[in-house]
Each structure stands twice: as structure tokens, then as C-alpha cells.
mmCIF file as Biopython writes it, N, C-alpha, C and O atoms, coordinates in Angstrom:
data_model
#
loop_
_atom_site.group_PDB
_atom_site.id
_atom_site.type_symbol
_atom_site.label_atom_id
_atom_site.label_alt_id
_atom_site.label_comp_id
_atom_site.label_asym_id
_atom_site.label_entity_id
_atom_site.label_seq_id
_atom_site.pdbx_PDB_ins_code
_atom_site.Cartn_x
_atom_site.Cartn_y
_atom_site.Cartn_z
_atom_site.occupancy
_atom_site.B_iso_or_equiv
_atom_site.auth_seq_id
_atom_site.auth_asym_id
_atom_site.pdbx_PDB_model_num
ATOM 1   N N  . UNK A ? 1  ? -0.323  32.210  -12.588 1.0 0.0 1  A 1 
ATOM 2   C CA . UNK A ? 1  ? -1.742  31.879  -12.584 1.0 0.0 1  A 1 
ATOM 3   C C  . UNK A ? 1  ? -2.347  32.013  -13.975 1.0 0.0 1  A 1 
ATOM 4   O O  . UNK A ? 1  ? -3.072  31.165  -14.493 1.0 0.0 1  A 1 
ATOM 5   N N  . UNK A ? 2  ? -1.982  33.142  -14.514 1.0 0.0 2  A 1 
ATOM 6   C CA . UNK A ? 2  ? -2.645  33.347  -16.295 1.0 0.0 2  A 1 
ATOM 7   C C  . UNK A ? 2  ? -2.203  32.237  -17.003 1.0 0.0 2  A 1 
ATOM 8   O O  . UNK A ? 2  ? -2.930  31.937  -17.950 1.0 0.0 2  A 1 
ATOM 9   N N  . UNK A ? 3  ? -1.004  31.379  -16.783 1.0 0.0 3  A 1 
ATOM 10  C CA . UNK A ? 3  ? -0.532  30.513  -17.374 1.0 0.0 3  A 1 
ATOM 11  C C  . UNK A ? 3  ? -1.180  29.095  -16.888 1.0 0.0 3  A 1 
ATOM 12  O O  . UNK A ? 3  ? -0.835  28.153  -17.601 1.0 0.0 3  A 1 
ATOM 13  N N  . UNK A ? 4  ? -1.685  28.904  -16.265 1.0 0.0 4  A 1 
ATOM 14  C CA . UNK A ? 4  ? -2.903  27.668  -16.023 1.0 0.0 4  A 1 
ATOM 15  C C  . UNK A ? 4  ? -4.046  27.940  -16.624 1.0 0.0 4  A 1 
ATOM 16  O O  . UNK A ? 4  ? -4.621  27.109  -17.327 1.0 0.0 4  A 1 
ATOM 17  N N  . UNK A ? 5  ? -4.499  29.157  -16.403 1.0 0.0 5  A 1 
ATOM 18  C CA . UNK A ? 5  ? -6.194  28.894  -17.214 1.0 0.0 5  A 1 
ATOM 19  C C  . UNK A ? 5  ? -6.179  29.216  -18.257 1.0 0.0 5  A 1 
ATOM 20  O O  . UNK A ? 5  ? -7.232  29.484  -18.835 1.0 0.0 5  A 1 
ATOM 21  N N  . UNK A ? 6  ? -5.012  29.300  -18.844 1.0 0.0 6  A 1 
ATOM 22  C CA . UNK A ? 6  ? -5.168  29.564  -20.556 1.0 0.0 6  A 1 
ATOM 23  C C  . UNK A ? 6  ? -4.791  28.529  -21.052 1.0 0.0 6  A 1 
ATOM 24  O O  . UNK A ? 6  ? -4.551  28.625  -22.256 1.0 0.0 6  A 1 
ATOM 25  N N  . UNK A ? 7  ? -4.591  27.264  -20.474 1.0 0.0 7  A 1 
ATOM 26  C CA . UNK A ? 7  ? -4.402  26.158  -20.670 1.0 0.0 7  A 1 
ATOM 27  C C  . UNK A ? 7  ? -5.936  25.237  -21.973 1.0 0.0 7  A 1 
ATOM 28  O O  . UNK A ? 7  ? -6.584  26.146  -22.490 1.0 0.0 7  A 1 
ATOM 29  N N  . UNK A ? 8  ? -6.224  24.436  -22.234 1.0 0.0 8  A 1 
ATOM 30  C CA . UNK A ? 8  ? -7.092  23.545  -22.596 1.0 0.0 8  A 1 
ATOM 31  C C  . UNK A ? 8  ? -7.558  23.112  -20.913 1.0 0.0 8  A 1 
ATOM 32  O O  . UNK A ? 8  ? -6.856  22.711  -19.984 1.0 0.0 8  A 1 
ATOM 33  N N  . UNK A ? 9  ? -9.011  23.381  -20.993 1.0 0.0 9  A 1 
ATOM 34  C CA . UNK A ? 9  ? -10.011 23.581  -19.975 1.0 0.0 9  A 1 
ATOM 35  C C  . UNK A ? 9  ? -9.488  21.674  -19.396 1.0 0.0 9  A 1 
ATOM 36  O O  . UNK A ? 9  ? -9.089  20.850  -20.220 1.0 0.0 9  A 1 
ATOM 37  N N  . UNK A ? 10 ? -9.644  21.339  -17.765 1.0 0.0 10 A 1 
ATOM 38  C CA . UNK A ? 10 ? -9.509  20.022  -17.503 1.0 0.0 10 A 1 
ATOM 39  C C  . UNK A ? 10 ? -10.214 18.776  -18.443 1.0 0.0 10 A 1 
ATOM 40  O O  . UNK A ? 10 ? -9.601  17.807  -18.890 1.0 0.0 10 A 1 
ATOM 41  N N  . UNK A ? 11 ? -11.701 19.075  -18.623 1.0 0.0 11 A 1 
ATOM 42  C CA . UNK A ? 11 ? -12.478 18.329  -18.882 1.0 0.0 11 A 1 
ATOM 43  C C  . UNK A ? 11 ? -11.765 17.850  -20.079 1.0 0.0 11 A 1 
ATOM 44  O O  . UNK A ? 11 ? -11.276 16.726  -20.191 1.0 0.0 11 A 1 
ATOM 45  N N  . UNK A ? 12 ? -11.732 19.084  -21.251 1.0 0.0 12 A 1 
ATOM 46  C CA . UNK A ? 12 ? -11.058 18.384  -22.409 1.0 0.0 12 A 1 
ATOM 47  C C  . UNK A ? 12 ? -10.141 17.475  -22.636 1.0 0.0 12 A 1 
ATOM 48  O O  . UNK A ? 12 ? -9.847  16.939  -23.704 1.0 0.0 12 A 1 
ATOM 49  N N  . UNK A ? 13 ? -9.513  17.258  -21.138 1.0 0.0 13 A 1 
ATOM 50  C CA . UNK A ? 13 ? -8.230  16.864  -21.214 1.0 0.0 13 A 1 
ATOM 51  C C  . UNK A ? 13 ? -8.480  15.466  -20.883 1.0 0.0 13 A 1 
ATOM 52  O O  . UNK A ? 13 ? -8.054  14.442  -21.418 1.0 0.0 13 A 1 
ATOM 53  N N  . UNK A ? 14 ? -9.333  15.651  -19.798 1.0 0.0 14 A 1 
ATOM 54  C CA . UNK A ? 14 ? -9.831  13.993  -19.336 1.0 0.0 14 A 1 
ATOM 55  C C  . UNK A ? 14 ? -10.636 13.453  -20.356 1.0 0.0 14 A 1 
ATOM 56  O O  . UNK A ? 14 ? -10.456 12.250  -20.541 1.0 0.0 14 A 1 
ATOM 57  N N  . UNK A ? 15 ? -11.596 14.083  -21.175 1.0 0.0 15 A 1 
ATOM 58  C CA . UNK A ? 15 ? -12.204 13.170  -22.215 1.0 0.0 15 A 1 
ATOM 59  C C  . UNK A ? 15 ? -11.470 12.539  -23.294 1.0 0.0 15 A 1 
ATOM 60  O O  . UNK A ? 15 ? -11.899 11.627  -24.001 1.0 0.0 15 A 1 
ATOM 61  N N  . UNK A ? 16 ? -9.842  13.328  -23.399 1.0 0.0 16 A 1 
ATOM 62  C CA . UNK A ? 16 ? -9.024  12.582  -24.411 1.0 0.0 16 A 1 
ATOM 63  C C  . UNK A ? 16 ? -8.260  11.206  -23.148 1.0 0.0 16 A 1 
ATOM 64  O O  . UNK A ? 16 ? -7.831  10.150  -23.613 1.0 0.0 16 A 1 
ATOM 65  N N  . UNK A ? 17 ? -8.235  11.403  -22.089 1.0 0.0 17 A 1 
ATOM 66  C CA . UNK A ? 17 ? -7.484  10.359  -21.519 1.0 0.0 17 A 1 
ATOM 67  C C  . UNK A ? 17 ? -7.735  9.300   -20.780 1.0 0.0 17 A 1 
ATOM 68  O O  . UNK A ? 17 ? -6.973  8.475   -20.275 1.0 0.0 17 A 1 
ATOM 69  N N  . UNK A ? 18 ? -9.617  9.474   -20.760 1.0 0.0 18 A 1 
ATOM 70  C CA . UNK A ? 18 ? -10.165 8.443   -19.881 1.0 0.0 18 A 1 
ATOM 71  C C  . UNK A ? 18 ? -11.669 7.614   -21.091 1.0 0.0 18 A 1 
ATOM 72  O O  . UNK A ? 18 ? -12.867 7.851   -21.244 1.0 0.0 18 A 1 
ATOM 73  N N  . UNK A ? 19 ? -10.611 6.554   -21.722 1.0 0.0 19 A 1 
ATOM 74  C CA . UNK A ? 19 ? -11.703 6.205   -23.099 1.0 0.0 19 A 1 
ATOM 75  C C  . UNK A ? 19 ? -11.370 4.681   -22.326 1.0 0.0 19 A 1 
ATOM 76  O O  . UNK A ? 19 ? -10.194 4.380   -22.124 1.0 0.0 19 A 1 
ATOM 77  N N  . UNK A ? 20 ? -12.296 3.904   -21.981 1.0 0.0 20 A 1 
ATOM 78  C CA . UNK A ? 20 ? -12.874 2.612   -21.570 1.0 0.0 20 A 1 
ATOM 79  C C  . UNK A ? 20 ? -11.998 1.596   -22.284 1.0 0.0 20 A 1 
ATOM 80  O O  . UNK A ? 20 ? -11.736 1.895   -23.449 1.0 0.0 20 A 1 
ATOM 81  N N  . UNK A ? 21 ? -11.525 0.530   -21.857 1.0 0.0 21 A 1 
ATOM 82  C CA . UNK A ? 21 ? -11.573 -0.695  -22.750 1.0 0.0 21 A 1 
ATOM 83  C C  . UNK A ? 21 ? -12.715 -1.659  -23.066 1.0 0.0 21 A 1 
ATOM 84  O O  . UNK A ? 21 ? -13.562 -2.251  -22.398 1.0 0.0 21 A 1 
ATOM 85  N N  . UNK A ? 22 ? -12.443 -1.586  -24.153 1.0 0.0 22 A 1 
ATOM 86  C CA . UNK A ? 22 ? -13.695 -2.727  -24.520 1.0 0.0 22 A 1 
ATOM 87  C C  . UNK A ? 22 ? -14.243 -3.793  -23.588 1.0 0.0 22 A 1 
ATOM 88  O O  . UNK A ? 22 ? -15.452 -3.961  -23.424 1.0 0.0 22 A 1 
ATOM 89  N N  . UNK A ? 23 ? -13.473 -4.375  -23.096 1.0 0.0 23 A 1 
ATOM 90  C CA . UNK A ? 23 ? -13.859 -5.609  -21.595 1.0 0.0 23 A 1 
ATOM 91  C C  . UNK A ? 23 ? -14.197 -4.644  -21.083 1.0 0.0 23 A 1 
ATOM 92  O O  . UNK A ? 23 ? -14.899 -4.448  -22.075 1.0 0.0 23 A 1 
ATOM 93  N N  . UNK A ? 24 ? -14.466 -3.518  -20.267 1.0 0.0 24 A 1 
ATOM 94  C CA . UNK A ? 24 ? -15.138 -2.952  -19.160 1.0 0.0 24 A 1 
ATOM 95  C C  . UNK A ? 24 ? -16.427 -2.715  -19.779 1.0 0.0 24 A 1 
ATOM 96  O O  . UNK A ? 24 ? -17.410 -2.910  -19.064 1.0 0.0 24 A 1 
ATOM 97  N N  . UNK A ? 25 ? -16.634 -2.278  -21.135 1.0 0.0 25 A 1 
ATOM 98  C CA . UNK A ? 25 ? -18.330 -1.824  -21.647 1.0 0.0 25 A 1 
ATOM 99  C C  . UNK A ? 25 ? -18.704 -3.143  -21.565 1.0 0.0 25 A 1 
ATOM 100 O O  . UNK A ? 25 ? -19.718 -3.455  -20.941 1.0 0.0 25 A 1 
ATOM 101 N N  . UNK A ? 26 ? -17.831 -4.175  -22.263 1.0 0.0 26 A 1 
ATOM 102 C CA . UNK A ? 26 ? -18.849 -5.408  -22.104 1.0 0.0 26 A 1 
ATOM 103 C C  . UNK A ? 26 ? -18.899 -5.910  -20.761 1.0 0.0 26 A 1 
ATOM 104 O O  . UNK A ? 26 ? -19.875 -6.490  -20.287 1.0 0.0 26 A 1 
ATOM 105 N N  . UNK A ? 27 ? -18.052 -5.724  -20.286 1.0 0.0 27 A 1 
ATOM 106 C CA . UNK A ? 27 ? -18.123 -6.438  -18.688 1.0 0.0 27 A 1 
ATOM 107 C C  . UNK A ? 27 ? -20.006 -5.542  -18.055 1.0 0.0 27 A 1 
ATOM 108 O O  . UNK A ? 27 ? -21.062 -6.139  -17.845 1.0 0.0 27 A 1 
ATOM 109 N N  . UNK A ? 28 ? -19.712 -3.953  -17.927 1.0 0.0 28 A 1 
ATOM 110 C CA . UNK A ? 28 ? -20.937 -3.672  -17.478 1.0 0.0 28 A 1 
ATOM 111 C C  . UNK A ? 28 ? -22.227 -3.750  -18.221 1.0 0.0 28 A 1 
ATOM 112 O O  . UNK A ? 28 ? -23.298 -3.693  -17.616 1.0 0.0 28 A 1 
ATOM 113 N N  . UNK A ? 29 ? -22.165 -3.860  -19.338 1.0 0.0 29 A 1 
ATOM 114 C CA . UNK A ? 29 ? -23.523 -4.027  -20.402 1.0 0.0 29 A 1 
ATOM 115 C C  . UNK A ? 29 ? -24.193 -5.794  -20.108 1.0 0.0 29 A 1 
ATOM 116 O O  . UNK A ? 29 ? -25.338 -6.244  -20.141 1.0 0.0 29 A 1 
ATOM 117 N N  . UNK A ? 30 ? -22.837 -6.430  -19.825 1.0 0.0 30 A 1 
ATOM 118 C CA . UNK A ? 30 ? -23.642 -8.151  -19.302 1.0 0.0 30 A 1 
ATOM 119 C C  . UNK A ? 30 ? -23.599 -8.203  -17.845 1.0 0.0 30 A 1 
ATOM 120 O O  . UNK A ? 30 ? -23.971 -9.323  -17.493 1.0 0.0 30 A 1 
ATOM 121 N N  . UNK A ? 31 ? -23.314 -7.494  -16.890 1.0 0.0 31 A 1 
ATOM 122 C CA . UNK A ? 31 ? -23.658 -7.367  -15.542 1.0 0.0 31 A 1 
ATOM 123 C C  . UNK A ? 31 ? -24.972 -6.720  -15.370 1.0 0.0 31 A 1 
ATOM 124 O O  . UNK A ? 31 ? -25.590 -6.930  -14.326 1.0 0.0 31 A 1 
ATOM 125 N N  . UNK A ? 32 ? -25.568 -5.792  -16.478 1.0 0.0 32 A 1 
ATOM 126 C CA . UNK A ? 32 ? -27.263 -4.961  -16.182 1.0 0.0 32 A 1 
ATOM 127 C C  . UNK A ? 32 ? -27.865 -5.925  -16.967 1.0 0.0 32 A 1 
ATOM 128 O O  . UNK A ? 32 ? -29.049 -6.093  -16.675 1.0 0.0 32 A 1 
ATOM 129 N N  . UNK A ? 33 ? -27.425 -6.650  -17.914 1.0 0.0 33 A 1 
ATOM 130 C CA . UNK A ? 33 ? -28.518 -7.156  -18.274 1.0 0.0 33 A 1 
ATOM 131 C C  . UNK A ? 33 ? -29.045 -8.549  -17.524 1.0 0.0 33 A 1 
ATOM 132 O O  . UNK A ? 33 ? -30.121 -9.146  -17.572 1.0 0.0 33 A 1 
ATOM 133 N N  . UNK A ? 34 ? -27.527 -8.849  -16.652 1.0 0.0 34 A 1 
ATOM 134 C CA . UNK A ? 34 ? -28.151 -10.037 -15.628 1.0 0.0 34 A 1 
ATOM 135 C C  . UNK A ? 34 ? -28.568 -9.778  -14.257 1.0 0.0 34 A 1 
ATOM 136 O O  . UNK A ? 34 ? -28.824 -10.585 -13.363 1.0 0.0 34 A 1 
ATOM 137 N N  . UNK A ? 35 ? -28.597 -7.930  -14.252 1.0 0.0 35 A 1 
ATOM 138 C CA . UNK A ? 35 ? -29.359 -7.654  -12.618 1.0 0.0 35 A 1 
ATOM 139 C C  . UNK A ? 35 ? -30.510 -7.694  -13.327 1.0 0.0 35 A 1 
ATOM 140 O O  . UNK A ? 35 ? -30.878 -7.531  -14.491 1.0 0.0 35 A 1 
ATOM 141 N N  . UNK A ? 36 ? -31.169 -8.078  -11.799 1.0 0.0 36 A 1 
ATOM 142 C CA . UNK A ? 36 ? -32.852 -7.830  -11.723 1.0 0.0 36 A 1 
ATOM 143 C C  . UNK A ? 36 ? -33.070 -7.680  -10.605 1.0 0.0 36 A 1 
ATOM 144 O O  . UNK A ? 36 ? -32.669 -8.334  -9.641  1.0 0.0 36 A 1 
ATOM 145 N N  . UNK A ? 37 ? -34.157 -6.225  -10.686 1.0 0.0 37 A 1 
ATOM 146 C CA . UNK A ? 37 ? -34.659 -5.496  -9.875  1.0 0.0 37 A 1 
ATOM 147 C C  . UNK A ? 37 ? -36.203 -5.813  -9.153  1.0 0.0 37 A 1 
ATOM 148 O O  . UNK A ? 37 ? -37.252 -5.350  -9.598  1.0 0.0 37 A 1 
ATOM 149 N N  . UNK A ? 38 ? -36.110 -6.616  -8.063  1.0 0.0 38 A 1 
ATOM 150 C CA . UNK A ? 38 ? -38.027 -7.003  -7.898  1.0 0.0 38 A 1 
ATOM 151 C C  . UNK A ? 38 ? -38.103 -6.208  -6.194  1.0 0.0 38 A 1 
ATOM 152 O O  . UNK A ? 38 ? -37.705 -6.348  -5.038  1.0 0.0 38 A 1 
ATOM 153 N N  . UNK A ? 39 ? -39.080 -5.154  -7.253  1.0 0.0 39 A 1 
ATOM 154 C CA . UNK A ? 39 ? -40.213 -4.551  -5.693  1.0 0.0 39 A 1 
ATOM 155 C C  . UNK A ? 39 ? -41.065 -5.346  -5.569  1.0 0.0 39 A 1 
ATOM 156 O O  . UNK A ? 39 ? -41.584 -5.979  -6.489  1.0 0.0 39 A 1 
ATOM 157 N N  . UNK A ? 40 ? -41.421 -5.447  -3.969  1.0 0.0 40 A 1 
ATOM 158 C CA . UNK A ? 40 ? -42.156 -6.148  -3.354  1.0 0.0 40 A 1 
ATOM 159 C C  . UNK A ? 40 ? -42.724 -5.194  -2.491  1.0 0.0 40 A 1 
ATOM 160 O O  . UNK A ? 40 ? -41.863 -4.492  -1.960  1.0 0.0 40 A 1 
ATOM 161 N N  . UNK A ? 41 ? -43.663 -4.979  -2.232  1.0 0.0 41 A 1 
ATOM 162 C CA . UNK A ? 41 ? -44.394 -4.032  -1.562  1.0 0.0 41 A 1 
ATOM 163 C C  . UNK A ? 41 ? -43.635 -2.887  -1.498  1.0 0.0 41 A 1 
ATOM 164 O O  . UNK A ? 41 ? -43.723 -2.146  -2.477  1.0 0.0 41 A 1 
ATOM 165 N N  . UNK A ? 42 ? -42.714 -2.460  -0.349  1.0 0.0 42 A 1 
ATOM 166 C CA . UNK A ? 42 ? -42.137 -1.298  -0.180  1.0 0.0 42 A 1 
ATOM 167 C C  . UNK A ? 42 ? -40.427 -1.511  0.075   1.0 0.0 42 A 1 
ATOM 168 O O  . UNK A ? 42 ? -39.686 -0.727  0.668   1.0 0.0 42 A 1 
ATOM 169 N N  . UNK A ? 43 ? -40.153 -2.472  -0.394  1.0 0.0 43 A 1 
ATOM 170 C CA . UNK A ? 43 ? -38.788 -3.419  -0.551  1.0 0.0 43 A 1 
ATOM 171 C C  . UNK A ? 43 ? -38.405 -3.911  -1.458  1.0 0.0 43 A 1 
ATOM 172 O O  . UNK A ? 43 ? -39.036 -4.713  -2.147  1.0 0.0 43 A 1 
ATOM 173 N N  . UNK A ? 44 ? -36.958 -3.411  -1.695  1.0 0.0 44 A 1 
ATOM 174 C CA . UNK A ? 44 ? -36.303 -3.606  -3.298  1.0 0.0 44 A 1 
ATOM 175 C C  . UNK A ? 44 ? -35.724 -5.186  -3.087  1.0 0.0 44 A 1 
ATOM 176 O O  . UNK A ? 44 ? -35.387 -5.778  -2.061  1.0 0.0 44 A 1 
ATOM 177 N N  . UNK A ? 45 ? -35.743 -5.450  -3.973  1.0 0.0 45 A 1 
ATOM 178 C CA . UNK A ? 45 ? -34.639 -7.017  -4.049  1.0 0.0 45 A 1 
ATOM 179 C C  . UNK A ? 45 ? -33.853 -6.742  -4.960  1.0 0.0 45 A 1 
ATOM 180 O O  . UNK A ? 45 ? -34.268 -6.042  -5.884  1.0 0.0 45 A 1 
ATOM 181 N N  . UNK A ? 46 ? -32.282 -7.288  -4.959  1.0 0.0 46 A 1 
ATOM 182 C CA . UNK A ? 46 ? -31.711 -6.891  -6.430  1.0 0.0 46 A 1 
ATOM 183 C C  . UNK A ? 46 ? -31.338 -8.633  -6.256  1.0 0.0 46 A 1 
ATOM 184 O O  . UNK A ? 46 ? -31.168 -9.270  -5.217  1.0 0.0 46 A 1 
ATOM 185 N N  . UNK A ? 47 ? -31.287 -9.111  -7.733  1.0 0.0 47 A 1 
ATOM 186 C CA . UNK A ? 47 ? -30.938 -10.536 -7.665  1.0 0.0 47 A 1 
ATOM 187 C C  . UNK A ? 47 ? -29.902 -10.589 -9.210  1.0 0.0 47 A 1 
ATOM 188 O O  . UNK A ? 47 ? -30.173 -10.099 -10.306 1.0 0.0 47 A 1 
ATOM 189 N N  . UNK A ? 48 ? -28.739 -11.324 -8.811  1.0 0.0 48 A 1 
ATOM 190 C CA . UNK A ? 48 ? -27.656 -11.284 -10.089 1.0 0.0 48 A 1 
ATOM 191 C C  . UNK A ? 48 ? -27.804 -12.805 -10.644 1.0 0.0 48 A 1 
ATOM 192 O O  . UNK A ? 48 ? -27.469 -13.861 -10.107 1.0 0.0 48 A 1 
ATOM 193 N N  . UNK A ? 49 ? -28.517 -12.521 -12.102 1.0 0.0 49 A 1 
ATOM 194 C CA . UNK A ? 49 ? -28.823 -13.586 -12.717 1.0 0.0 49 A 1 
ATOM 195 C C  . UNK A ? 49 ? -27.743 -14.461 -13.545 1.0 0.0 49 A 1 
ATOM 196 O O  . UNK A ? 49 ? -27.876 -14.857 -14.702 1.0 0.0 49 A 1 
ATOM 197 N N  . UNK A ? 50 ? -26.825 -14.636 -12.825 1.0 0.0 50 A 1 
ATOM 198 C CA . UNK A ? 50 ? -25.806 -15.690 -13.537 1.0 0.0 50 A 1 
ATOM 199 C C  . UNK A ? 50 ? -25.861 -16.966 -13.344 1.0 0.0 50 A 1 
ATOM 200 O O  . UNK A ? 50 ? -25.062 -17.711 -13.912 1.0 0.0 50 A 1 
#
């Protein structure tokens, strides 16, 4: 057991092993900029502007 938590904490470990590819930032940065969000009284609409 002393020999696991004296390890490098999980998190550190996942922030070196979970880094995005470029197509996924751009994929989600042009998917928000083509949602749109319209309230209507007390009702959301989401509409995908492609």
C-alpha cells in the first residue's frame, strides 16, 4: 500500500496523458459557435447552425 501512494498523485498522470488533438478543439470550438440557444418564454430551443 505505501508503495502506491508514494507514487506521482493520478491527476498528474492523466494531465500528461490525456492532451486533445487538434481536430477535436477545432471540431468543438466550430460546433459552439454554430449552436444557438433561443429562450422563448419558459422554453429553451437549441438550433445547429450549419
Amino acid at each position: 500500500m505505501q508503495k502506491m501512494y508514494s507514487k506521482t498523485s493520478r491527476l498528474e498522470h492523466v494531465k500528461k496523458n490525456m492532451v486533445p488533438k487538434e481536430e477535436t478543439i477545432k471540431f468543438l470550438l466550430d460546433y459552439s459557435k454554430a449552436l444557438s440557444v433561443i429562450d422563448y418564454n419558459k422554453l429553451k430551443f437549441e438550433a445547429l447552425l450549419n
